[in-house]
Structure formats: structure tokens, C-alpha cells
N, C-alpha and C positions, 0 to 999 in steps of 0.2 A: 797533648799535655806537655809542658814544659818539663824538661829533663836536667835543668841547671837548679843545682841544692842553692845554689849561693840566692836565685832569685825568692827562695820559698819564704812564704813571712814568718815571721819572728816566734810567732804564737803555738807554729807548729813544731817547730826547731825540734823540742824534745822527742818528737813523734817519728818514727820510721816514715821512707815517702818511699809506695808505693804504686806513682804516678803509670811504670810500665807496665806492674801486673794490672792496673786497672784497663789500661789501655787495650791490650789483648781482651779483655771481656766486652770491649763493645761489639755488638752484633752478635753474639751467643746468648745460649739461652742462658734463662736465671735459674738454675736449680730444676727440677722435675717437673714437667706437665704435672698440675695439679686437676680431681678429678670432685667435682661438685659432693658432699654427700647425700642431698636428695634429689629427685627431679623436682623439674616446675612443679606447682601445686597450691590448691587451692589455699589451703591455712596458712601459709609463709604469706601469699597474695593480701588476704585477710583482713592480715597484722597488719601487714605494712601498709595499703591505702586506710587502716584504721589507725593508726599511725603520722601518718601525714595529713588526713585530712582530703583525701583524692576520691570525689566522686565520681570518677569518671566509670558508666557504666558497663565500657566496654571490658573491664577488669571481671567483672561477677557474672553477667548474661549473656547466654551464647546469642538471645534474639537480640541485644545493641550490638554486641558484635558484628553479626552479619549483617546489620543495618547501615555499618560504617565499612563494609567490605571485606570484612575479617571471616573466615571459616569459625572459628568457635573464639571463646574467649582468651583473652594473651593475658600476660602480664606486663606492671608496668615497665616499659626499657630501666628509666634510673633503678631497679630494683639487681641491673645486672652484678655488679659486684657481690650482691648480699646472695648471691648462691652459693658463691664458692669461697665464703668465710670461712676462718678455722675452725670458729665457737667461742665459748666460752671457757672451758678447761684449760685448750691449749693455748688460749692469750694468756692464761694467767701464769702457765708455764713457764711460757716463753719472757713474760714480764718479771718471774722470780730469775730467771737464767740472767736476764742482763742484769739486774739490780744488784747479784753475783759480782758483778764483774766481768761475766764469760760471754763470749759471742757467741750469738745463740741461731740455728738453723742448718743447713746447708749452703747457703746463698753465699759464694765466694765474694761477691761485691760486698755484701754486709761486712764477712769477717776483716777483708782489707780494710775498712773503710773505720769500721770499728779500732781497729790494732793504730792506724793514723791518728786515734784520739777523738774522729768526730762520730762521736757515740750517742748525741743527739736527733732527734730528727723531728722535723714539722713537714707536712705535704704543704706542697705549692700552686700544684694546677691539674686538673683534670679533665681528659678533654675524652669524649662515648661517642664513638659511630657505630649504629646500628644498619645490619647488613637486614634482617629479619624478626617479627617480632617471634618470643620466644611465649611458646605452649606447651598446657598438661603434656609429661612426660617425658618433657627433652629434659637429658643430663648432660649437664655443662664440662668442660672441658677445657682449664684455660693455658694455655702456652706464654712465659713470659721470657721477652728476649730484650737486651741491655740495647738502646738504641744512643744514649750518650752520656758522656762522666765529665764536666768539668774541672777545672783546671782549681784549685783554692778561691775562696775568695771571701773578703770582709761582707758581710751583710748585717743589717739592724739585732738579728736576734744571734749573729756570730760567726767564727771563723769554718768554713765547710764548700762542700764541692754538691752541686746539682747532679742527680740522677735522675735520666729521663729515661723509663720504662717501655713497654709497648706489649701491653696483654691481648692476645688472640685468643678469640672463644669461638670453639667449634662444639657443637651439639648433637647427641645420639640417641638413640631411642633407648629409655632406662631399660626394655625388655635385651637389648643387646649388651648392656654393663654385667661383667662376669659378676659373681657374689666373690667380697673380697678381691678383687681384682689386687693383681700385681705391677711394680711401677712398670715393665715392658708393656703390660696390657694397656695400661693407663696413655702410655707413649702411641701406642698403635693408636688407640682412641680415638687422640690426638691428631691424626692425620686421615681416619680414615671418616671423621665426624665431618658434618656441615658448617662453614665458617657464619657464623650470626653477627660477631659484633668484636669491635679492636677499642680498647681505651690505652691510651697514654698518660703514661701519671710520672709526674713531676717530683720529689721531694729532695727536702735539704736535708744534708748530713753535717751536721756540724757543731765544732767545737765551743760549747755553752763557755761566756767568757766568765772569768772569776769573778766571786763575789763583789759587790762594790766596798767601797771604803766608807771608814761610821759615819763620816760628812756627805750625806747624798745630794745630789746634784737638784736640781728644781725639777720636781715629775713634768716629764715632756708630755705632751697633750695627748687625748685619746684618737686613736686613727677617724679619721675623717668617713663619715657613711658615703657612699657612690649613690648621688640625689639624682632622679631624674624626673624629666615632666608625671611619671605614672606615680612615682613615692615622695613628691616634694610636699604635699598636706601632709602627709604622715607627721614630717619632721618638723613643721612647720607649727602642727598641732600639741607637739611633743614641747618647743621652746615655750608654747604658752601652758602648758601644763594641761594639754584634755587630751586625752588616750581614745583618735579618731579608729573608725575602721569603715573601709570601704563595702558598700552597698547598689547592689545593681537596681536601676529603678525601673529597669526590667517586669523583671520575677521576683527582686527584696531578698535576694542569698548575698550575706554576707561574704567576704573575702579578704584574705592575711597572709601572705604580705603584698602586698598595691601589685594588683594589674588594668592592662589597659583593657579586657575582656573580658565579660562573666564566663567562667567554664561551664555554666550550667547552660545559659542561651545566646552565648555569644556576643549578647549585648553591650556594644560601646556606650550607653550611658551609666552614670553611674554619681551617686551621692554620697555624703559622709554620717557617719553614725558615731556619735558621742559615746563610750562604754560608759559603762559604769564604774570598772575598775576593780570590781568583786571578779572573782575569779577562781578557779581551784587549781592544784597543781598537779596537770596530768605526765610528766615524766620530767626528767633531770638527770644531768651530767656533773659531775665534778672536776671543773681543770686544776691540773697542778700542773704541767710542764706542754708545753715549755711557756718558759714565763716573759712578760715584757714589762715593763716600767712602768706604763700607762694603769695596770692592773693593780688590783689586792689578791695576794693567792691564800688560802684555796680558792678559787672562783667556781660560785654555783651558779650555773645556768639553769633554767628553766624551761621545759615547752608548758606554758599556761592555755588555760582553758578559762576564757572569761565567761560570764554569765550570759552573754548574749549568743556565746554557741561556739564562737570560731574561736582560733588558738593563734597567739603569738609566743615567740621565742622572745626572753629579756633576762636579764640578771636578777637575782634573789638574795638581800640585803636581810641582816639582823639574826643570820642563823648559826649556831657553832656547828663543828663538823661533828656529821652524824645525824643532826636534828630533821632535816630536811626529809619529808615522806608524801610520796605517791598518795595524792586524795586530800592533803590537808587542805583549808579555805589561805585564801590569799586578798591581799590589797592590792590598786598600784599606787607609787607614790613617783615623784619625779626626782632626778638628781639633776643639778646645772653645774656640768663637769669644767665649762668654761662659760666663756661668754656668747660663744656662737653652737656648742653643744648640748642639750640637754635632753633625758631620756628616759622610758619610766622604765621603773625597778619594782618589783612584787616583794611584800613584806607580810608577814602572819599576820591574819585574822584571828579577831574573836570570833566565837562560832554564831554569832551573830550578825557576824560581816559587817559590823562596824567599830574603824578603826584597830588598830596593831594589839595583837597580844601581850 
């Protein structure tokens, strides 16, 4: 990291540069070995392939399991992170602390990083190797070590420095987790557990730039989808306004978002199915930050549930904040954001499911 003030840009100026103490934190750890608080288990499992949409039945039966090689049944890998979440309680905690003002955790990178001004943050990349899959019982263990801090730098969403992570999860058997365990205990754990799986995560820390000026600039375009030969009907289907969804003509199991494979029988054929458009809405996000031009904030997302069974994720149009609930009926309608973009959006039904509330 650069150690000449006079090179820093302009934006940070007012901010302390705390480029050496960051420096020294790469290759240490981030804070405490953190200690899962449940083990694997069936009802978390559940949720989440009920949740996503994941048949795969080596998740629920130990007899598909052992069918595909597995002693009893696993969970699914991308589920690793979601063991060793904080909750609910302490995000919101932790979300009143910065909103405060105050730098909120243990995490010495944070507090530098915050005190610099870039108090922001959007994740960038994530990247999961799995050593083993993980089963009833095991309690996770994850170890997180600083592997690199860049240097400032201008980006689209603003002025801030990439932090690249490197979380180590080792695993024990919850019959050997003290009750209450203390962070020494937790530290032993730590080394004395089985290594399952390492993720690296990416995010930006950075300085949201100041509001725009009352003559805005012409909205820049909406980022471009990544088309390839498996989801180019999709999009294709979407400019002309029909809301396709792929179909294996296999076995007939729908499928969302385009693959080249049915997960059910592997079958590479596969055909298009015209929704309908009717829809309900089975869960929902609200973005406020960070914000981009392209956007209208608050931004509701949606996971919809169309009538034909499977679910896509799209935007939800015509609702004030608050209004939006789990179960109401939905439409879709199309927006043509440019001339080469266009994309459907779910809007309230009548309970008749024809046309908007």
C-alpha cells in the first residue's frame, strides 16, 4: 500500500490514512474464531431446499444418498455460510450501531476502515471450496484470516479499498461442543476440528460519493444481463414480452433460471413454456443501499412463485413501502428499460388474477 499522503485522492483527504495499520493485518486473523450455533440439521436443511427450490434428494434420504455414494444424507455445500450466521437480533444490533455512527464489532479492519470514511460496503465475489460434505451433527467452526487490503481506489458505486477474506471451516462433533463454550474453547475447536471447506469473499469498502446536484445527469443504462447459449430465450422471450420458462421434455419438470440439464434426469433436451404470468409472492427483499443510478430506491425484489409451479426472482412495481406481503397474488407485466433491454416485473393482482389492483 502506498505510504505518500500527497499520492491519496482528493475525496479521502479529510479522512485519517491508515494504509500501515492495514498493512500489518494482512495474514492475521479477523477477529475470533466464530463457533456455529447449531449443528447440521434436518430443519435448517428443510428451509433452505424449500427455499430455493432444490430437489435434490440426496438432501432428505439416507437411501438416495447411499445411492450416490454418500453414507447418510448431507447437506447442501452453498448452504455453508448460512450456519454460522449471526441471526437475526444481532444484525439489527449491529445495523442500529453503525447507523449511530459508531464502528461496530471487534474486527480491527472494519474499525480502520470505517474511521478512513469508507463506511460503506457492497460484496464483490465469492468464491467455496469444499474439502467434505458436511452432516447431522457437525458443528462448524469458522476461522477468518485478512488475505489482502488494497490500495484506494475510484470505482462505479465510489471511492474505497477491496478486502479479500479467506474463511476456514473446520468441524466437530456437537457431542464434543462444551455447553456455553468460552472463546479459548472455541479457539481450540478451531484447530483441533476437521477442515471441510475455505471460502474467500471479496467486498468493497467505500466512500458513498455525495449526493448529486438538482440537474441530474441522463440515467445511465441498466447493467447488461451475462446472456449465454443456456439463458438467451429467456431474454429473448422477455424483449418480445412472453415470460418463457424452460422445460425438460424428458420427464416435463420445469426449470428457473435456464440450464443446460434437467436436475431431475439429466436430460439435455429441453423446450419452452409460455407462463402465464399469474403468480403469487413467495418471499421478498427490500434494497436501500447501496444505491446505483440505474435503480429507483427503495427497490423490492421479489422471489415469485408463478402458477405453473417454479419461481423466478424479478422486481415488484406499484407498491408503497410497507405494502408488500408474503402470499399476495401477483401479475407479470414487462418494462422496456431501453431499446435492447426489457424485463418482466410482478405488479398486484385482483384476486381474481385478472389484471392490477
Amino acid at each position: 500500500m502506498s505510504e505518500d499522503l500527497s499520492e491519496r485522492l482528493e475525496e479521502l483527504m479529510p479522512f485519517p490514512d491508515h494504509s500501515e495499520e492495514l498493512a500489518q493485518l494482512v495474514g492475521k486473523p479477523c477477529g475470533e474464531p466464530q463457533l456455529s450455533p447449531y449443528a447440521v440439521n434436518a430443519p435448517m436443511i428443510r428451509h433452505w431446499v424449500e427455499a430455493m427450490g432444490d430437489t435434490n434428494p440426496v438432501y432428505d434420504s439416507n437411501v438416495a444418498a447411499q445411492r450416490y455414494g454418500y453414507e447418510r444424507v448431507i447437506a447442501p455445500p452453498t448452504m455453508l455460510q448460512a450456519w454460522i450466521m449471526r441471526g437475526l437480533q444481532a444484525t439489527l444490533e449491529l445495523e442500529a450501531t453503525r447507523a449511530a455512527g459508531e464502528s461496530a464489532g471487534d474486527d480491527p479492519t472494519i474499525r480502520l476502515l470505517d474511521d478512513e470514511g469508507l463506511t460503506s460496503v457492497v460484496a464483490t465475489n465469492c468464491e467455496q471450496h469444499y474439502g467434505r460434505p458436511l452432516v447431522f451433527g457437525d458443528r462448524l467452526v469458522v476461522r477468518t484470516i485478512v488475505e489482502s487490503i488494497s490500495d484506494p481506489k475510484r470505482t462505479g458505486v465510489g471511492t474505497g479499498r477491496f478486502v479479500t477474506t479467506r474463511l476456514e471451516f473446520t468441524a466437530v462433533p456437537d457431542a464434543e461442543v462444551p455447553y456455553a463454550p468460552t472463546p479459548a474453547q472455541i479457539a481450540q475447536l478451531a484447530v483441533s476440528g476437521e477442515p471441510v471447506a475455505t471460502m474467500r469473499f471479496c467486498l468493497l469498502k467505500f466512500l458513498a460519493p455525495a449526493p448529486a446536484p438538482a440537474e441530474q445527469p441522463p440515467r445511465p443504462l441498466r447493467p447488461r444481463p451475462a446472456i449465454t447459449q443456456d439463458n438467451a430465450f429467456w431474454f429473448e422471450g422477455a424483449r418480445a414480452h412472453r415470460l418463457l420458462i424452460q422445460r425438460c421434455t424428458s420427464c416435463g419438470t420445469l426449470r428457473h433460471p435456464p440450464l443446460p440439464a434437467c436436475a431431475k434426469c439429466r436430460s439435455l433436451d429441453w423446450e419452452t413454456l409460455e407462463a402465464s404470468g399469474r403468480a403469487t409472492l413467495y418471499s421478498f427483499v427490500v434494497m436501500h443501499f447501496p444505491q446505483m443510478a440505474a435503480f429507483d430506491y427503495p427497490l423490492p425484489i421479489g422471489l415469485v412463485e408463478l402458477e405453473e409451479g417454479t419461481r423466478v426472482v424479478a422486481n415488484l412495481e406499484g407498491f408503497a413501502p410497507g405494502e408488500v406481503k408474503i402470499g399476495q397474488p401477483l401479475r407479470v407485466t414487462f418494462v422496456d428499460f431501453d431499446d435492447e433491454l426489457s424485463l418482466p416485473v410482478f405488479v398486484a393482482a385482483r384476486p381474481d388474477g385478472d389484471g392490477a389492483a
